[in-house]
C-alpha positions in Angstrom: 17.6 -63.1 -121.4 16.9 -62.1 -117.7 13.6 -60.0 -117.5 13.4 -56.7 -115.2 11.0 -56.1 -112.7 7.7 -55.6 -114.0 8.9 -55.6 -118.0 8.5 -58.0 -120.4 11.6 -59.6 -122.0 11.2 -57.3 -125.5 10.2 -54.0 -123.0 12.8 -54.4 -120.6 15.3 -55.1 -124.2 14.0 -51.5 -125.2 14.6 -49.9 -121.6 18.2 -51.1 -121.8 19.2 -49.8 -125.0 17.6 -46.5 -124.8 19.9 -46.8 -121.5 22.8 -47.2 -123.1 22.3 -45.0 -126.2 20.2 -42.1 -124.4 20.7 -42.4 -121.1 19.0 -39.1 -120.4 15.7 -39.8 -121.9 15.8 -43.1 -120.0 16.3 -41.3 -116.3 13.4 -38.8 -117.2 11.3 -41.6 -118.5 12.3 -44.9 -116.3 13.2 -42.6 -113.1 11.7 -39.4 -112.3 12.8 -38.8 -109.0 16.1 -38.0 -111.2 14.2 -35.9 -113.9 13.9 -32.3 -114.4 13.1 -30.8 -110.8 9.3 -29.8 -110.5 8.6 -26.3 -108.6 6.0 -27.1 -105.7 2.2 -26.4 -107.1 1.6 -23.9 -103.7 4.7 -21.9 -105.2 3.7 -21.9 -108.6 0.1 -21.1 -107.8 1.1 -17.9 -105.7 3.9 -16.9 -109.3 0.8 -17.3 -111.1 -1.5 -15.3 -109.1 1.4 -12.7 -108.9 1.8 -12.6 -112.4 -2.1 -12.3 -113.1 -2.3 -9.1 -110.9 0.7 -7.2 -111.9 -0.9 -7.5 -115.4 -4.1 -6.7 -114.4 -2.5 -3.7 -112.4 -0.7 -2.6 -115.3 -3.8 -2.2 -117.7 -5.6 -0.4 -114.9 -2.5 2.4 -114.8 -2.5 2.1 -118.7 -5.8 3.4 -119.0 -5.6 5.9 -115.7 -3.4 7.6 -117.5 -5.0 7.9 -121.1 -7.9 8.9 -118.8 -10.1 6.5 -120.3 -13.9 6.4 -118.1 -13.8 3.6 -115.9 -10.1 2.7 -116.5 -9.1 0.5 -113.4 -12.0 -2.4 -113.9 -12.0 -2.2 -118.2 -8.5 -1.8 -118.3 -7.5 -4.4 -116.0 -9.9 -6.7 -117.6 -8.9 -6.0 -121.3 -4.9 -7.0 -120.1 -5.8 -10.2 -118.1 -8.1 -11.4 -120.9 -5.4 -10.9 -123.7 -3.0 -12.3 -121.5 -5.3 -15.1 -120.9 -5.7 -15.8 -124.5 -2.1 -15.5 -125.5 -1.7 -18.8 -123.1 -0.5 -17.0 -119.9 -1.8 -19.0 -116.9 -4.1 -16.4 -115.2 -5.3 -17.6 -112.0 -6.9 -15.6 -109.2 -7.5 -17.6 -105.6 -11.6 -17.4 -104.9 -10.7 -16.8 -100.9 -8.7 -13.3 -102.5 -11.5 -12.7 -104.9 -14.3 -12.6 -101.9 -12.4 -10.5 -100.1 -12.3 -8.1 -102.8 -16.2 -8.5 -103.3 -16.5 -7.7 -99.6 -14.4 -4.3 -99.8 -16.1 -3.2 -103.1 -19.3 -3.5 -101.2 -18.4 -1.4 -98.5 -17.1 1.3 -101.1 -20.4 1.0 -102.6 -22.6 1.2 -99.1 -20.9 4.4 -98.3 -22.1 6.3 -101.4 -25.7 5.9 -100.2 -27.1 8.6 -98.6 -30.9 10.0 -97.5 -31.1 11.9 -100.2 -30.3 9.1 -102.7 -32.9 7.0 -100.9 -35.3 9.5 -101.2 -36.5 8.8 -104.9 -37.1 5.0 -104.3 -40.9 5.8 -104.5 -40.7 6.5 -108.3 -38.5 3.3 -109.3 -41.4 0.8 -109.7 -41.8 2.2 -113.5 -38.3 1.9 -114.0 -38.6 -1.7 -112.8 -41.4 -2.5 -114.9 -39.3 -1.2 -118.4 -36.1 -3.1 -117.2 -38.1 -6.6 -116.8 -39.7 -5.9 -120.2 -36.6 -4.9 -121.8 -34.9 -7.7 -120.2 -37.5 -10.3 -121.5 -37.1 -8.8 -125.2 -33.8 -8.8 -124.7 -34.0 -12.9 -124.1 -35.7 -14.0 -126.7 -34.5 -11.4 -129.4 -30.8 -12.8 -128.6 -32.0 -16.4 -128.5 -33.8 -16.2 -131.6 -30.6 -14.1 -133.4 -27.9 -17.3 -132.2 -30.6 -19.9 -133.0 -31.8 -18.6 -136.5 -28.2 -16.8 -137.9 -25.7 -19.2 -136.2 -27.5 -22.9 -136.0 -27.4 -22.6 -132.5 -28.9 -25.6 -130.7 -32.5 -24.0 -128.7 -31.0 -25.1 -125.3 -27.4 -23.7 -125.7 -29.3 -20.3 -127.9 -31.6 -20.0 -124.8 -28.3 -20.1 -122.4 -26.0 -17.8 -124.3 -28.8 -15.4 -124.7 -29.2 -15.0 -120.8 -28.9 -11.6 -120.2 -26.8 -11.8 -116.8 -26.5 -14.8 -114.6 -23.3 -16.0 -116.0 -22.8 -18.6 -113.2 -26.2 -19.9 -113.2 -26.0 -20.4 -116.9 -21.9 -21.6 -117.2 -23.7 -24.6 -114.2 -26.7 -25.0 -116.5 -24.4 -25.8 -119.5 -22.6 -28.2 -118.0 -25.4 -30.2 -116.4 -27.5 -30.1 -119.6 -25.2 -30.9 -121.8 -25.5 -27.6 -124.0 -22.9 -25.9 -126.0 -20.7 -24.7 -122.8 -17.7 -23.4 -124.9 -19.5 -20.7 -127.3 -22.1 -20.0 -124.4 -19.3 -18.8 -122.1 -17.4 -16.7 -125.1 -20.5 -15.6 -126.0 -21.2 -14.2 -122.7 -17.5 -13.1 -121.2 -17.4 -10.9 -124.6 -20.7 -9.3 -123.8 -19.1 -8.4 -120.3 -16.2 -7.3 -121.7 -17.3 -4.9 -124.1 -19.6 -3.7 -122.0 -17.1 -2.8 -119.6 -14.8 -1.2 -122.1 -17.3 0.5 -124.5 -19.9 1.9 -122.4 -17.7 3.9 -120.2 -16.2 5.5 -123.6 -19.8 5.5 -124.8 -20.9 7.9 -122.4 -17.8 10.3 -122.3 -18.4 10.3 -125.9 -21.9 11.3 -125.6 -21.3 13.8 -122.7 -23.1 12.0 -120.6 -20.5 10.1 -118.0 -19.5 11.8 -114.9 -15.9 13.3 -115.0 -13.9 11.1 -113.0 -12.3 8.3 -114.0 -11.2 6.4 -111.2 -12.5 5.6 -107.4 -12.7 9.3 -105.5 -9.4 9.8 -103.0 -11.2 10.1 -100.2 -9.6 12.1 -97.0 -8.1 10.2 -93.6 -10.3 8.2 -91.9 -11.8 10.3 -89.1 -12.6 7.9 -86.7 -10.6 4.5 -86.5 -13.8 2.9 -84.3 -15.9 3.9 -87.3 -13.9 2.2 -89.8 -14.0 -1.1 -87.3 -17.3 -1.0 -87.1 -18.2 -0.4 -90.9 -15.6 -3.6 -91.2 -17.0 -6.0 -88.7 -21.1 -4.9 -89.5 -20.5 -5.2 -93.5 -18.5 -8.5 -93.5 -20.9 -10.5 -90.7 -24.1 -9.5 -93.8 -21.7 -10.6 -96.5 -21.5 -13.5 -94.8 -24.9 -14.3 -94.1 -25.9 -13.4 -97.8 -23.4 -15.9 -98.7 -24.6 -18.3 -96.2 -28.5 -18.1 -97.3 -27.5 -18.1 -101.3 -28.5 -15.1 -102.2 -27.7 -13.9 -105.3 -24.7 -11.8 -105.6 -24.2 -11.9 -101.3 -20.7 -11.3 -100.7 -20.7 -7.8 -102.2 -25.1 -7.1 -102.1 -24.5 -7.8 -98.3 -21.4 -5.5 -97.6 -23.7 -3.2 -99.3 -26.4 -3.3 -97.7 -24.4 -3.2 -94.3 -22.4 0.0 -95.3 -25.5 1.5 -97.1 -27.4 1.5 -93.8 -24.7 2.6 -91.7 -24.0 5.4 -94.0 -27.5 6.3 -94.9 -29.0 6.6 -91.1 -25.5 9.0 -90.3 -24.6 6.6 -87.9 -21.0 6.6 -88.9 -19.1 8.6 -91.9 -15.7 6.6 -92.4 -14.8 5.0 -95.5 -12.3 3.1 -96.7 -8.5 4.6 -98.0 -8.8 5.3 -101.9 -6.0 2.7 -102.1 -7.6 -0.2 -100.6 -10.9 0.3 -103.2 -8.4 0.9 -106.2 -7.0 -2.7 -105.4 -10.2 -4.6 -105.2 -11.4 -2.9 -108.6 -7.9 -3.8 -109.9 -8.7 -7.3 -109.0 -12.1 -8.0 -109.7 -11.1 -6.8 -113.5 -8.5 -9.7 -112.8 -10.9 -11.9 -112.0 -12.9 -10.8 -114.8 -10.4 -11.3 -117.2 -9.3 -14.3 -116.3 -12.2 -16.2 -117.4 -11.1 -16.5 -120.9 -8.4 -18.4 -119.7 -8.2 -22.0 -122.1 -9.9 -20.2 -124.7 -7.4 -20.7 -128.0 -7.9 -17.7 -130.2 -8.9 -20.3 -133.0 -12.0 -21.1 -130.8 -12.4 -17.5 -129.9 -12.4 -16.6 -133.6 -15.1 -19.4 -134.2 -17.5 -17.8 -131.7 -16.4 -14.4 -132.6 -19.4 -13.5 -134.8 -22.2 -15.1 -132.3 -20.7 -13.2 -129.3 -20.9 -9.5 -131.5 -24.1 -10.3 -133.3 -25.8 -11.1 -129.8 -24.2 -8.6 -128.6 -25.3 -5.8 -130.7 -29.1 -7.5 -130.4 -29.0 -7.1 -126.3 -27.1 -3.1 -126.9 -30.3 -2.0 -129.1 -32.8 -3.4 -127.3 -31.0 -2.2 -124.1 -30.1 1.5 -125.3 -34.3 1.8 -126.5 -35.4 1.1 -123.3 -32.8 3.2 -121.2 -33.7 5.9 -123.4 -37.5 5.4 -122.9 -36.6 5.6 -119.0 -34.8 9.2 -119.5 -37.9 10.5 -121.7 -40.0 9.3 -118.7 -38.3 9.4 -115.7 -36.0 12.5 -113.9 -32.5 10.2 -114.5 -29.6 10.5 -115.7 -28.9 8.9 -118.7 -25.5 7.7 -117.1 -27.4 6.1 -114.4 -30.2 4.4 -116.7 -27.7 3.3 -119.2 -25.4 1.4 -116.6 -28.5 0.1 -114.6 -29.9 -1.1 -118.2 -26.9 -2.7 -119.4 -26.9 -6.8 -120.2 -23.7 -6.9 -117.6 -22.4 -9.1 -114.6 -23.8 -7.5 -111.5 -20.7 -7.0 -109.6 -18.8 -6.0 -112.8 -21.9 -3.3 -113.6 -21.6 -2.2 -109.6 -17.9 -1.4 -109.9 -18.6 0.6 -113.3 -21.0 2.6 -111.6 -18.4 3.5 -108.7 -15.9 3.9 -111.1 -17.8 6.6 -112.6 -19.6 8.4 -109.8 -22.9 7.2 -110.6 -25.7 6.3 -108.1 -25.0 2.2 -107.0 -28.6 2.0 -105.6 -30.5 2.4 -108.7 -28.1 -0.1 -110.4 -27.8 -2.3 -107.7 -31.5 -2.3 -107.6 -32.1 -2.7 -111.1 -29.4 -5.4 -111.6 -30.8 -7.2 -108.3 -34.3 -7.2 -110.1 -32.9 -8.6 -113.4 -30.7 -11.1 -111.8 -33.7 -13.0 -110.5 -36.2 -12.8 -113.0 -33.8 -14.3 -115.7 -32.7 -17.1 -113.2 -36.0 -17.7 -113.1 -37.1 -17.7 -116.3 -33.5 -19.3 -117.7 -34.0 -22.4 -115.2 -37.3 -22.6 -116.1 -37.2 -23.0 -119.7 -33.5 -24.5 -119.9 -35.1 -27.5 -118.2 -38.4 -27.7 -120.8 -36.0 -28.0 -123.6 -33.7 -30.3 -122.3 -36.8 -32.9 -121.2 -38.1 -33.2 -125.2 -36.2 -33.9 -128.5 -35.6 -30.6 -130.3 -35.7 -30.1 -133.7 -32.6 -29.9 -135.6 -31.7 -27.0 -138.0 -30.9 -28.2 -141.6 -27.0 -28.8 -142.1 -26.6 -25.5 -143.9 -27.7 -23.5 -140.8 -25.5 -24.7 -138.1 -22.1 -23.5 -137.6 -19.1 -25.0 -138.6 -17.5 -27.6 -135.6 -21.1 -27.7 -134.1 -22.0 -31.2 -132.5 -25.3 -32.3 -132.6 
């Protein structure tokens, strides 16, 4: 028998039968330019993106309108992650996402005022507390995923970070450490954060009133808004450009702080355009626990609460320490004090009216002493042998 091009005699045998019998599953298999049609990736990237951000839209208005504190980042957050984990392909492009980084700063910038600058001359103690609480916080969360769940040192060390989440996800990977429970363990710290603290403080009596971004009026001057555009953006830019930590939105800050803090110009941006950035950081946010199956989730579930509850405590002591000592608010303190992402914890704080200095600040200081520290020892342990836990202590599906 005559062979076909490419087959063996027995192959090319099977190829002709299944064309006679099932001549359907032969042209999708044997000749795909005749299969099923396949949508263009650029066109289903842009549905996907769509999709992701009417969710993510829809949880914000959800929670706007149960009136929940901090509703347009936690409740468009909560909806992309649960969409995320149901299998919905959440995707949000990085260009959209820095663009988003870039308005929130401005939004943040024009908050600042004199007045709020005045008190930077008392914030050293409050430094001091949130680099010891941060430290405790490290190693009271390493030593609670090492000792309760069998934990690994490196990966403990890693999902113990208390902030940094990029830093450690690159870590992970390049070390070899546990990169699956590290990033559960910390996207669930985020989230709750995000969606209990908020609640906490209304609870408590402590959050301010509003629960979404101020309306502010018409913008007075259109020159003022071009130059608040063109000054914030060239910074973000050149924070991104020298590395520094948190850039895009620390730089459209610090761009729109100054303008705003020396009077030079008053203009801010439409309500509508700072709703839609919040709206889509929680997206982006969210969309993190995308691949995660909810059996894995369930796996890491305890380790990510458990750590969680370790980092709250030793977080809340401190913060409360700082109001005992220090004239600020507890709103403030608790926000600033928080084991969050940094441009997660700046939207919560303009979410709920609070003061984005002394979080930016405080966050700022945090985010480079645990890089530090986390590169620091993350490379130590990865250069010796570590000692491994007996059987009975590590978690179940845990590779040594």
């Amino acid at each position: 028998m005559p062979t076909g091009a490419g087959l063996p005699s027995e192959a090319w045998a099977k190829s002709l039968m299944m064309a006679v019998q099932a001549p359907s599953q032969y042209a999708m298999r044997f000749c795909p330019p005749y299969g099923p049609p396949q949508m263009p990736s650029a066109v289903t990237d842009m549905l996907h993106t769509a999709e992701t951000l009417l969710t993510a839209a829809a949880g914000a208005l959800i929670f706007q309108i149960l009136g929940l504190p901090g509703g347009l980042v936690s409740g468009s957050m909560l909806a992309v992650a649960i969409s995320a984990l149901v299998g919905r392909p959440v995707r949000v492009p990085l260009p959209l996402a820095r663009v988003c980084f870039v308005l929130i700063g401005m939004l943040l910038g024009a908050v600042v005022t004199p007045e709020t600058l005045h008190g930077i001359a008392s914030w050293p103690l409050s430094v001091a507390l949130l680099i010891a609480s941060s430290t405790i916080m490290f190693i009271g969360t390493a030593c609670y995923l090492r000792w309760v769940h069998g934990w690994d040192s490196l990966s403990a060390l890693l999902g113990a970070s208390p902030g940094s989440m990029a830093q450690v996800m690159a870590l992970s990977a390049e070390l070899h450490a546990d990169i699956r429970g590290i990033a559960i363990v910390h996207v669930m710290r985020v989230l709750l954060i995000v969606v209990g603290l908020p609640s906490g403080l209304a609870l408590f009596g402590s959050a301010i009133g509003a629960v979404g971004l101020p309306r502010s009026g018409p913008v007075s001057s259109l020159t003022e808004l071009t130059i608040l555009v063109v000054i914030s953006s060239a910074v973000a830019l050149l924070m991104l450009r020298i590395r520094f930590p948190g850039g895009l939105m620390f730089g459209a800050m610090a761009g729109s702080g100054v303008l705003h803090g020396t009077g030079l110009i008053h203009a801010s941006l439409p309500w509508w355009v700072g709703s839609a950035g919040v709206v889509t950081l929680g997206a982006v946010a969210g969309a993190r626990f995308a691949n995660t199956s909810p059996r894995l989730l369930l796996g890491y579930l305890g380790a990510a609460f458990g750590s969680f509850a370790v980092a709250t405590v030793v977080a809340a002591a401190f913060a409360l320490l700082v109001v005992a000592l220090l004239p600020f608010r507890l709103a403030d303190v608790a926000v600033a004090f928080a084991p969050g992402a940094q441009d997660t914890m700046m939207v919560l704080a303009l979410a709920l009216h609070l003061d984005p200095v002394y979080v930016g600040a405080h966050h700022l200081v945090r985010f480079l002493v645990v890089s530090l520290a986390v590169a620091v020892a993350a490379r130590r342990l990865a250069r010796g042998p570590l000692v491994p836990l007996p059987k009975r202590w590590q978690r179940p599906g845990y590779d040594d």
